[in-house]
Residue frames as qw, qx, qy, qz and C-alpha x, y, z in Angstrom:
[[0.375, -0.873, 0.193, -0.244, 7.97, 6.98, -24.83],
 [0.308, 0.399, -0.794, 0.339, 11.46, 6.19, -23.26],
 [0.793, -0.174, -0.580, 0.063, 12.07, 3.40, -21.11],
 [0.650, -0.122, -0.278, 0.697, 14.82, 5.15, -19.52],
 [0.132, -0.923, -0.273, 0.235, 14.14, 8.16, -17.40],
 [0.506, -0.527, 0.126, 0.671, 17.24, 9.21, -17.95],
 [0.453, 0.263, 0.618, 0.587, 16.85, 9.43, -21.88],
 [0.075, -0.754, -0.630, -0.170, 14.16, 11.82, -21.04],
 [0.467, 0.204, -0.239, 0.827, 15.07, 15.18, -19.41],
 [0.555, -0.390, -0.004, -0.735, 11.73, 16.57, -18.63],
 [0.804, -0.312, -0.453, -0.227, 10.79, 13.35, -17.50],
 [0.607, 0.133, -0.425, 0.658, 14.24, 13.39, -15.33],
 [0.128, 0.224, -0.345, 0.903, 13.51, 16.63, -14.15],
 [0.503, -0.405, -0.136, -0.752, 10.37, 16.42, -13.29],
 [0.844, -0.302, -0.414, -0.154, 11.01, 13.38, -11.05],
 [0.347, 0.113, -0.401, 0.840, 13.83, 15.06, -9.11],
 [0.388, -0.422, 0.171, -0.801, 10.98, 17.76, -8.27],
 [0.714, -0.200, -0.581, -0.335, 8.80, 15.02, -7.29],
 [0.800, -0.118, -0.447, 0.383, 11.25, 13.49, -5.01],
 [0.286, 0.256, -0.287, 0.877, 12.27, 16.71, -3.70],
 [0.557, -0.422, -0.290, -0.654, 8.66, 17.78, -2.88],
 [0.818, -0.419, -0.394, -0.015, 7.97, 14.48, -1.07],
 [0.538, 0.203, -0.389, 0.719, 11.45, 15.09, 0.42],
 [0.096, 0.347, -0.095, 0.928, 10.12, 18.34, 1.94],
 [0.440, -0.459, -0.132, -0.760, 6.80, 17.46, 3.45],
 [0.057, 0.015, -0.864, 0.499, 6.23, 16.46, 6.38],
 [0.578, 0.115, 0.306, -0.748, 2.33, 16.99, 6.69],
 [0.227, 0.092, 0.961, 0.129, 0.82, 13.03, 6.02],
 [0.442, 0.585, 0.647, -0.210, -2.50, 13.88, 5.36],
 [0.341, 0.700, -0.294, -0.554, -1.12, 16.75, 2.43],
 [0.098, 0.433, -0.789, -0.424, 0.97, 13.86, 1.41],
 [0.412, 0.029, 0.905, 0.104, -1.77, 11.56, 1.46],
 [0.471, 0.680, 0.352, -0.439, -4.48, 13.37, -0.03],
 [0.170, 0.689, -0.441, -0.550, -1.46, 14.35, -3.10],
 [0.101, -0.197, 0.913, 0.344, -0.75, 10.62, -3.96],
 [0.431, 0.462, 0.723, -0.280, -4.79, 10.17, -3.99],
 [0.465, 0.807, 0.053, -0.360, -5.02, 12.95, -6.86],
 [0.035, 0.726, -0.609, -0.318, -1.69, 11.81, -8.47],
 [0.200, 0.201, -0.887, -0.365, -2.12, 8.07, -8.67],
 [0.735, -0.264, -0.224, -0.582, -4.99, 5.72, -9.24],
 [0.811, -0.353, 0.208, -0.417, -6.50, 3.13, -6.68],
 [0.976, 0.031, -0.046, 0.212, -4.51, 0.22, -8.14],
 [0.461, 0.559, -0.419, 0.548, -0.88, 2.43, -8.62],
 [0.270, -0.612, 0.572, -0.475, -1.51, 3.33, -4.62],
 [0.894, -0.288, 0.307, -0.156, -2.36, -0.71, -3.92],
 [0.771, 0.559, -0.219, 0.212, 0.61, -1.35, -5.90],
 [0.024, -0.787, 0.250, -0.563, 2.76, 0.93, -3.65],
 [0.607, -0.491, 0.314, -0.541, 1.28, -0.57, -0.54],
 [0.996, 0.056, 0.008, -0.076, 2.12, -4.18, -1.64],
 [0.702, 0.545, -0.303, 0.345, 5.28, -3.48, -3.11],
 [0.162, -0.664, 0.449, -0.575, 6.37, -1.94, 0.72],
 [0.879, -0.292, 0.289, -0.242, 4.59, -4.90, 2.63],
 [0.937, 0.055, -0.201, 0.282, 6.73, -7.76, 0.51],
 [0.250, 0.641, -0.460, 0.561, 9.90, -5.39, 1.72],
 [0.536, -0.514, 0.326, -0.585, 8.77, -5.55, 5.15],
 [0.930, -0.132, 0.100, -0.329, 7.53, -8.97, 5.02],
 [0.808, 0.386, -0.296, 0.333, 11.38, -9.98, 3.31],
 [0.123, 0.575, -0.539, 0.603, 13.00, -7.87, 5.76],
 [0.705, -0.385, 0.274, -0.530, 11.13, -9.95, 8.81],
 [0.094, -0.306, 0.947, 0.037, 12.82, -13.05, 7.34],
 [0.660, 0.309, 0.633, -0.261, 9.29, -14.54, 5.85],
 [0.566, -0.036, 0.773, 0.285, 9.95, -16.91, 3.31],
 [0.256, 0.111, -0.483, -0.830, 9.68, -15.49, -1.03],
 [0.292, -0.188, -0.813, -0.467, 7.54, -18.45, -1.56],
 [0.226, -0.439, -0.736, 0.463, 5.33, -17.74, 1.72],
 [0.029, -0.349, 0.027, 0.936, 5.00, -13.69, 0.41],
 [0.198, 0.010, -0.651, -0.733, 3.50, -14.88, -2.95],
 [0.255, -0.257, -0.762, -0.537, 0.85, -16.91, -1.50],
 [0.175, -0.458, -0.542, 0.682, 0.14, -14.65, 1.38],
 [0.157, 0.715, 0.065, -0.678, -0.50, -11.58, -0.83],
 [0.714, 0.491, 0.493, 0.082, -0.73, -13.49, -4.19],
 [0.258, -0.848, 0.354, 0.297, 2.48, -12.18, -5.54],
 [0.796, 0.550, -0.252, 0.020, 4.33, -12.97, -8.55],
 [0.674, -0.460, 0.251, 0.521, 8.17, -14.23, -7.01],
 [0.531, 0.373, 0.193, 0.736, 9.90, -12.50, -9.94],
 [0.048, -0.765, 0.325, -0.554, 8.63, -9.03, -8.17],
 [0.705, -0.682, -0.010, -0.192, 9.52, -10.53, -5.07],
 [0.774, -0.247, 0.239, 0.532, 12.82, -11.14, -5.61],
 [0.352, 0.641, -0.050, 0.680, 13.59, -7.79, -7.03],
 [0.511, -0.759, -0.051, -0.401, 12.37, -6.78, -3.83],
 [0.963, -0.223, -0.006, 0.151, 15.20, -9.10, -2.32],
 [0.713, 0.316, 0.149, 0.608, 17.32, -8.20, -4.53],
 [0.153, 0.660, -0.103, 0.728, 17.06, -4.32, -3.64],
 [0.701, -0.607, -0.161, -0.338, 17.04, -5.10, 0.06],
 [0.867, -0.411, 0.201, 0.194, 20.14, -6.54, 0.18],
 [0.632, 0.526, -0.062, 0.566, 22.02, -4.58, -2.04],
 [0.454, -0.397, -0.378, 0.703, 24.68, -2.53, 0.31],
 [0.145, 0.090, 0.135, -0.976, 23.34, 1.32, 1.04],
 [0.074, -0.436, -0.878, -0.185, 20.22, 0.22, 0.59],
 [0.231, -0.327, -0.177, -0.899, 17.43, 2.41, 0.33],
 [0.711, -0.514, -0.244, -0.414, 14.90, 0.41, 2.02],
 [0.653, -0.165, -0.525, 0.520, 17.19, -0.62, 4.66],
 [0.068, 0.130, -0.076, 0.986, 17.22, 3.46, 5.18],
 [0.508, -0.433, -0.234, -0.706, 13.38, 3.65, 4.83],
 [0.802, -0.394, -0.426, 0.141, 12.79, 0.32, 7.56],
 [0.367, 0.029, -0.468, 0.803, 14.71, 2.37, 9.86],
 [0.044, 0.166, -0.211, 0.962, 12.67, 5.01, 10.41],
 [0.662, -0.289, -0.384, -0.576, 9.74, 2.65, 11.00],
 [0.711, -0.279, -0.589, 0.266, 11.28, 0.50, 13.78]]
């Protein structure tokens, strides 16, 4: 299987719908109940981790404090850095609409 989504066109298109979907709903409990049948138990505690180190980077607590709060490789934590602080940031966009 590609790496790259892009290489893929189904795979492309089918993750536009995705996004478009989520994009559209506004009813939490549809959207949680969808990501329960869509991904497994670890892919949603994956999710949920991968948001907290954002949070927890965007609060100004320390990479090496993240890792051994929530036992955390630094190499994803600093991607997490790293897309946090690139300019237009997505998650800068998403942390908005939580504060």
């Amino acid at each position: 299987m590609n790496k790259n989504m892009n290489e893929n066109p189904q795979l492309k298109e089918s993750y536009d719908e995705l996004c478009r979907l989520i994009a559209q709903t506004a009813d939490e409990a549809c959207l949680k109940d969808f990501f329960t049948c869509l991904f497994t138990e670890a892919e949603r505690i994956d999710f949920a981790r991968r948001w907290l180190l954002v949070k927890e980077i965007h609060n100004g607590t320390a990479q090496r404090e993240i890792a051994k709060k929530f036992n955390m490789s630094l190499c994803r934590i600093t991607r997490g850095s790293k897309e946090l602080h690139k300019e237009n940031s997505a998650f800068l966009k998403m942390l908005e609409k939580v504060q």
